[in-house]
C-alpha positions as CSV (number, residue, x, y, z in Angstrom):
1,X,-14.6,13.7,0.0
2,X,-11.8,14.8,1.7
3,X,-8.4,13.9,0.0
4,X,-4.9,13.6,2.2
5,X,-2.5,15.9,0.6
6,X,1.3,14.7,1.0
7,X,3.9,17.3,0.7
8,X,6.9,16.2,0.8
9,X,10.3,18.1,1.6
10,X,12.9,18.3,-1.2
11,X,16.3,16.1,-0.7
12,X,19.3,17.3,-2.5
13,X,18.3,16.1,-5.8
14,X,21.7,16.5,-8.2
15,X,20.0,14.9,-11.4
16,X,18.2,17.5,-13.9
17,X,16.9,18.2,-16.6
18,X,16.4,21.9,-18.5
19,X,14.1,21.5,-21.4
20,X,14.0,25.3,-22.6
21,X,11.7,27.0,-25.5
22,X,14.0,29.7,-27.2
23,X,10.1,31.1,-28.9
24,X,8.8,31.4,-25.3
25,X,7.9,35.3,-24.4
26,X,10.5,35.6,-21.3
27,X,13.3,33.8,-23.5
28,X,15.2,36.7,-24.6
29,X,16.1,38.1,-20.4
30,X,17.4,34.5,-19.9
31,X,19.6,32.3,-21.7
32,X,20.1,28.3,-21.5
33,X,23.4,29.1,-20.2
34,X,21.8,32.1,-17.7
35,X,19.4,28.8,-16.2
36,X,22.2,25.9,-15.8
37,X,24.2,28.0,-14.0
38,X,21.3,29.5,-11.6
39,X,20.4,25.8,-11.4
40,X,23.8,25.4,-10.3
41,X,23.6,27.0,-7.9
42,X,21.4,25.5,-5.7
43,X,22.8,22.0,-5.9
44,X,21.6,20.3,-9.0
45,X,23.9,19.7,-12.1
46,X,21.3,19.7,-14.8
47,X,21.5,18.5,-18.6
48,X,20.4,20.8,-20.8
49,X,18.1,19.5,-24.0
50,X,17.4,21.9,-26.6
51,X,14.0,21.0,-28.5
52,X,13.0,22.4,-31.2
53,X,10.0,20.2,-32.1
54,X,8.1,17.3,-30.6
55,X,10.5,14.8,-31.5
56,X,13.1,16.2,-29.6
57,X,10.8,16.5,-27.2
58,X,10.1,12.7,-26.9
59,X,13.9,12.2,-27.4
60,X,15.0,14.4,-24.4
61,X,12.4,12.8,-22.1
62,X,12.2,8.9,-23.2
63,X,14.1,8.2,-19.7
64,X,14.5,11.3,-17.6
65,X,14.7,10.9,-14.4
66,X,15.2,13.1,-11.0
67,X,13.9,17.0,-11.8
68,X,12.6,17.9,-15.3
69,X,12.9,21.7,-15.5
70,X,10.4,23.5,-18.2
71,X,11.3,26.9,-19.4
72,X,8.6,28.2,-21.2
73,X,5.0,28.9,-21.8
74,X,1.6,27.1,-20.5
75,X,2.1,25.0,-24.3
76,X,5.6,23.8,-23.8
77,X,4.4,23.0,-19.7
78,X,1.8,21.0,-20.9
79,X,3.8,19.1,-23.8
80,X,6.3,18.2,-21.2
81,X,3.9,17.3,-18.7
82,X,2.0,14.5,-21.1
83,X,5.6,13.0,-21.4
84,X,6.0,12.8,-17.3
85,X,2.3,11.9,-16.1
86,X,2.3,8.6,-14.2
87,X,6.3,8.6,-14.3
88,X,7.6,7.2,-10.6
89,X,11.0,9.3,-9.5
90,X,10.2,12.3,-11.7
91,X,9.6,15.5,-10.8
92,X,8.3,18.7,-13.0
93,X,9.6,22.2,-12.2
94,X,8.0,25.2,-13.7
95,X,10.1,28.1,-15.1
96,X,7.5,30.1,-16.4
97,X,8.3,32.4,-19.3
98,X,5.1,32.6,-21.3
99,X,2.2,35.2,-21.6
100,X,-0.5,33.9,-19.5
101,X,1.7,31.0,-17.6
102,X,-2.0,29.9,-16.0
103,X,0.6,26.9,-14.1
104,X,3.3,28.5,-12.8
105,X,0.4,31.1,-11.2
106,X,-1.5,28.3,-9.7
107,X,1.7,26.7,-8.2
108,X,2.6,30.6,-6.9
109,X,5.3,30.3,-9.2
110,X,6.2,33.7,-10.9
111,X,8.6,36.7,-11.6
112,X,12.2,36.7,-13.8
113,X,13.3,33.0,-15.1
114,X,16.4,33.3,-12.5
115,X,14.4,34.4,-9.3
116,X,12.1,31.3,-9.7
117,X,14.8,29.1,-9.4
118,X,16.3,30.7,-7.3
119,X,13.1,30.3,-4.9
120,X,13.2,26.8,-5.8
121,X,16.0,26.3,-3.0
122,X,14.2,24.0,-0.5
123,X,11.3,23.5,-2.4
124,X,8.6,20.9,-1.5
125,X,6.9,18.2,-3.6
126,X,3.6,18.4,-4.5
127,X,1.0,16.3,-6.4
128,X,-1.2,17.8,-9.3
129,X,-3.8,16.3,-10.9
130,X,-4.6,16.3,-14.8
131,X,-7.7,15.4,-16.5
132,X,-8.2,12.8,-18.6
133,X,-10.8,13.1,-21.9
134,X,-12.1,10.1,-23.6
135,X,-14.1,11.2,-26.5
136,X,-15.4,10.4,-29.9
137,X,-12.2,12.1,-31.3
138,X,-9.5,10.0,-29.3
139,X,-8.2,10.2,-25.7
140,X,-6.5,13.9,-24.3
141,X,-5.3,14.7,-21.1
142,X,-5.5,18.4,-20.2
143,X,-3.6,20.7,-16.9
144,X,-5.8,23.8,-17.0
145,X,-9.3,23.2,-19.1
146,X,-11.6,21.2,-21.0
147,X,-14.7,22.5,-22.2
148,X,-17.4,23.3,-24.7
149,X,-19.8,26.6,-25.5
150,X,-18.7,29.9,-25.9
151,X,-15.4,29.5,-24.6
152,X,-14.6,26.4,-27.1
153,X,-16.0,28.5,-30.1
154,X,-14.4,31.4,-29.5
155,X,-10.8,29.3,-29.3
156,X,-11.6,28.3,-32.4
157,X,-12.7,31.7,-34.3
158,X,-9.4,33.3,-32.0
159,X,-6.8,34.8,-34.1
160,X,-3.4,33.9,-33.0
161,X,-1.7,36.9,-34.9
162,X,-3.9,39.3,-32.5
163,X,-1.5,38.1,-29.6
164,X,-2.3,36.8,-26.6
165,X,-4.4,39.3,-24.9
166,X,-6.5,38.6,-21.5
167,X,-8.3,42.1,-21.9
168,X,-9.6,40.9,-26.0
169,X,-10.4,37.1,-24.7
170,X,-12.9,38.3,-21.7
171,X,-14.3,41.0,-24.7
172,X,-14.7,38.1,-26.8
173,X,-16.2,35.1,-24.4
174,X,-18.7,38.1,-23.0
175,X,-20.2,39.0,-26.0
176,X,-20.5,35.3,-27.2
177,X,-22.2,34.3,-24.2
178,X,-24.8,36.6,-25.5
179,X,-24.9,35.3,-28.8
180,X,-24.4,32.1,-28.5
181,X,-27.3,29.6,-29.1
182,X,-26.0,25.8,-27.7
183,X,-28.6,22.7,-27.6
184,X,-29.7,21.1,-24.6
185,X,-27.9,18.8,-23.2
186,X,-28.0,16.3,-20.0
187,X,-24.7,16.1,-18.3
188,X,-23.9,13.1,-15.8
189,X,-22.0,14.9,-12.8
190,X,-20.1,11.5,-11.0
191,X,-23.1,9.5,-12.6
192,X,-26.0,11.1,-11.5
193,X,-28.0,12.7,-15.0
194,X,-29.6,16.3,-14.6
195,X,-32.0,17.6,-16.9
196,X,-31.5,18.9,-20.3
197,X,-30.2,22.6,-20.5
198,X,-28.9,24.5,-22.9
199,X,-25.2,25.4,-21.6
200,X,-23.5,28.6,-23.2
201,X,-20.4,28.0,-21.4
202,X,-19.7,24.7,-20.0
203,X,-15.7,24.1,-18.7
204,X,-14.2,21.6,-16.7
205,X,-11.0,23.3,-14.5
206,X,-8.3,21.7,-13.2
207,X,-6.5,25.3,-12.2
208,X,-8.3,28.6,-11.5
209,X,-7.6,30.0,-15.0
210,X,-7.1,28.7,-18.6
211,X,-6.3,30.6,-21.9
212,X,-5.2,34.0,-21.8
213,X,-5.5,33.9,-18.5
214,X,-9.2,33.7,-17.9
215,X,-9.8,33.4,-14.3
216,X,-13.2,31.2,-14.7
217,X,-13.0,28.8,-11.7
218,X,-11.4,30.7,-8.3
219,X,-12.0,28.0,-6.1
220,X,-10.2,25.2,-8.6
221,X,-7.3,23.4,-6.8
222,X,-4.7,20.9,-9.1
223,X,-3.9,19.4,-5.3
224,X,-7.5,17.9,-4.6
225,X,-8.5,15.2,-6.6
226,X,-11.2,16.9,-8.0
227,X,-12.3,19.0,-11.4
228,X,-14.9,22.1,-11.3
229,X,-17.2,22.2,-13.5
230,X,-18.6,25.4,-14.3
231,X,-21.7,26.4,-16.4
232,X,-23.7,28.8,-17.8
233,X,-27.7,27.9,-18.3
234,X,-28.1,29.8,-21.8
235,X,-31.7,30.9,-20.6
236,X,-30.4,32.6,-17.1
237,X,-27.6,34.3,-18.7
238,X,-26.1,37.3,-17.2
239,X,-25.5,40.3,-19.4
240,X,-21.9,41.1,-21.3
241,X,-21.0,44.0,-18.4
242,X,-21.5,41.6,-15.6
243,X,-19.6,38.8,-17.5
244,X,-16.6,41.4,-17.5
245,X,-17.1,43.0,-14.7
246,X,-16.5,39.5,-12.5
247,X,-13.9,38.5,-14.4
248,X,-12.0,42.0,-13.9
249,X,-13.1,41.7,-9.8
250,X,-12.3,37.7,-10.0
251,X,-15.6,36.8,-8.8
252,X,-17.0,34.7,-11.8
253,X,-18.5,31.8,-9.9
254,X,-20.4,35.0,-7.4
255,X,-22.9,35.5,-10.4
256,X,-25.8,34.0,-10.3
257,X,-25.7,32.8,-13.2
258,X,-22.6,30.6,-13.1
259,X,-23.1,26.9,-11.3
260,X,-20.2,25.3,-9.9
261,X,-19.6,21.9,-8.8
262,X,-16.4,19.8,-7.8
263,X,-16.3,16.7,-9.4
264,X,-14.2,13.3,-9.9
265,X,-16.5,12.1,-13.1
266,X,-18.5,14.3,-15.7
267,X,-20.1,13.1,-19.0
268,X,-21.5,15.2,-21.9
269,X,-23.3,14.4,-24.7
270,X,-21.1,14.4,-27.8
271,X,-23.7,15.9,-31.2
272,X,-20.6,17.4,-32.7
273,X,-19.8,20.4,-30.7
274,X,-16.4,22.2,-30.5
275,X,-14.4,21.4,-27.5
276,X,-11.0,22.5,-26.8
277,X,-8.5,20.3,-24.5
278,X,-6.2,23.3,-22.7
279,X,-5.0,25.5,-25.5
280,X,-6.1,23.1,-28.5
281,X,-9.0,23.4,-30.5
282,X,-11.1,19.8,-31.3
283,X,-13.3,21.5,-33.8
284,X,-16.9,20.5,-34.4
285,X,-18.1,17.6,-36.9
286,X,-21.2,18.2,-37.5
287,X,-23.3,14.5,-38.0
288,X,-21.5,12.9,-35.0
289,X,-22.6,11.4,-31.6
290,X,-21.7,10.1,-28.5
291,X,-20.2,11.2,-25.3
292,X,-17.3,12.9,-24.0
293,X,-16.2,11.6,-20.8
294,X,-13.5,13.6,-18.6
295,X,-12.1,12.1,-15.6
296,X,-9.4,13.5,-13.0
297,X,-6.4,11.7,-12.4
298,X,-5.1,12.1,-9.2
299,X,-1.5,12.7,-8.5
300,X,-0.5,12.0,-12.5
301,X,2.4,14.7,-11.4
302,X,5.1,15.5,-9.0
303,X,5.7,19.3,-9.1
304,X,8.2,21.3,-7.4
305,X,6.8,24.4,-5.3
306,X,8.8,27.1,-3.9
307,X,8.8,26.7,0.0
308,X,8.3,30.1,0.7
309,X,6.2,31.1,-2.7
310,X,4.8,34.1,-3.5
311,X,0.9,34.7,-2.7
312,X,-0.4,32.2,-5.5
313,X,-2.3,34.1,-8.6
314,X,-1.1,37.8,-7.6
315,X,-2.8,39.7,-10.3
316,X,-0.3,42.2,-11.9
């Protein structure tokens, strides 16, 4: 399936809005004050909303219209970006000042808060998909990542007072891959059922990376319709060093181990497993049963990229 990607040249757009996080790890080289003025100058006059907790949130974004600028971390993205999904006449501009900022890479959005906008002079409109999750638990929507397996369990045994570290989250998803003893289970790839398998890692992508910036799907692309699903058979594992060794060298879906496939539609079997949806933990209940089903919806955003961007995903 091919899918016809509109990019679309930015007008002079006056209308904006700066929703900033003050806890974000770029926040201290940048003030609110540093951003509406760089935003002034090139050609919006933006509102700044300071939002300190989900309600303000919710408040600052009931009807926004024209540019929503988001200063902050992949979190504070993705909070914003639930409130603008499916929203006509908005668009969603990345400032990225987080630790992994898995978004702003994929869009080839990086560097200090002020040269991004700067960049953003003539930027283009693009589409980005999100996934949608309907599951036993409730409906999410996620930007980066939904999954189950090793991945999922180590989310939920990760200590958040250890910091955000990519080097200690590829340590940690190796050697659970190794460890790590799943059930079979028969996934439905855009309705058609393959065989039981017992999956140690099992993660539907939207971008290239998710977490602390684990690299696990380099083909992934928010632009194309389309989620990657990527797998591990627990019985043809790979060994911990060649786990980390393709994630240091960016070539995870090279092992022979890892099976990828680009779909619209996957379904798993729901016995009670962790997931997590992007950075959130759904954590197991143990008894339960059904099905997880996660869906791609095209388009749900309008995000601005810079028209002459930086090579997307330059690793430091």
């Amino acid at each position: 399936m091919t899918i016809a990607l509109e990019v679309t040249p930015l007008e002079e757009v006056a209308e904006a809005t700066l929703i900033f996080n003050g806890k974000a790890g770029g926040s201290e080289t940048a003030s609110p004050d540093h951003l509406v003025e760089a935003l002034h100058q090139i050609g919006y006059r933006p509102v700044y909303r300071a939002t300190a907790s989900e309600e303000d949130l919710n408040e600052a974004l009931a009807s926004v219209t024209g540019t929503v600028f988001v200063a902050g971390g992949d979190g504070t993205i993705r909070a914003a970006a639930m409130h603008l999904a499916g929203r006509p006449g908005v668009t969603l501009g990345v400032i990225p000042m987080g630790t992994a900022n898995n978004i702003g890479r994929m869009l080839g959005v990086q560097g200090e808060p002020l040269s991004v906008i700067a960049s953003y002079q003539g930027a283009q409109v693009r589409p980005f998909d999100i996934g949608k999750v309907t599951a036993p638990w409730g409906v999410d929507y996620f930007l980066e990542a939904c999954g189950c397996g090793a991945f999922a369990d180590v989310m939920a045994e990760y200590d958040p007072e250890g910091g955000k570290s990519p080097v200690r989250a590829v340590q940690a998803v190796a050697a659970t891959l190794t460890t790590f003893d799943p059930a079979p289970v028969s996934l439905k790839l855009d309705g058609q059922e393959l065989p039981d398998i017992p999956y140690a890692l099992l993660e539907v992508m939207n971008t290239k990376a998710t977490g602390p910036r684990l690299r696990l799907a380099t083909s992934a692309d928010p632009h194309d319709g389309r989620l990657d699903v990527i797998r591990i058979d627990q019985q043809e594992r790979d060994s911990v060093l060649a786990y980390m060794a393709a994630l240091a060298r960016d070539e995870f879906e090279a092992l022979p181990s890892v099976q990828a496939d680009q779909v619209q539609c996957i379904e798993i079997p729901y016995h009670g497993q962790a997931f997590h949806v992007d950075g959130e933990v759904r954590p197991g209940e143990q008894g339960q049963a059904g099905t997880v089903k996660i869906k791609v919806w095209p388009g749900a955003l309008s995000v601005l990229v810079p028209q002459v961007a930086a090579p997307a995903e330059v690793r430091p």
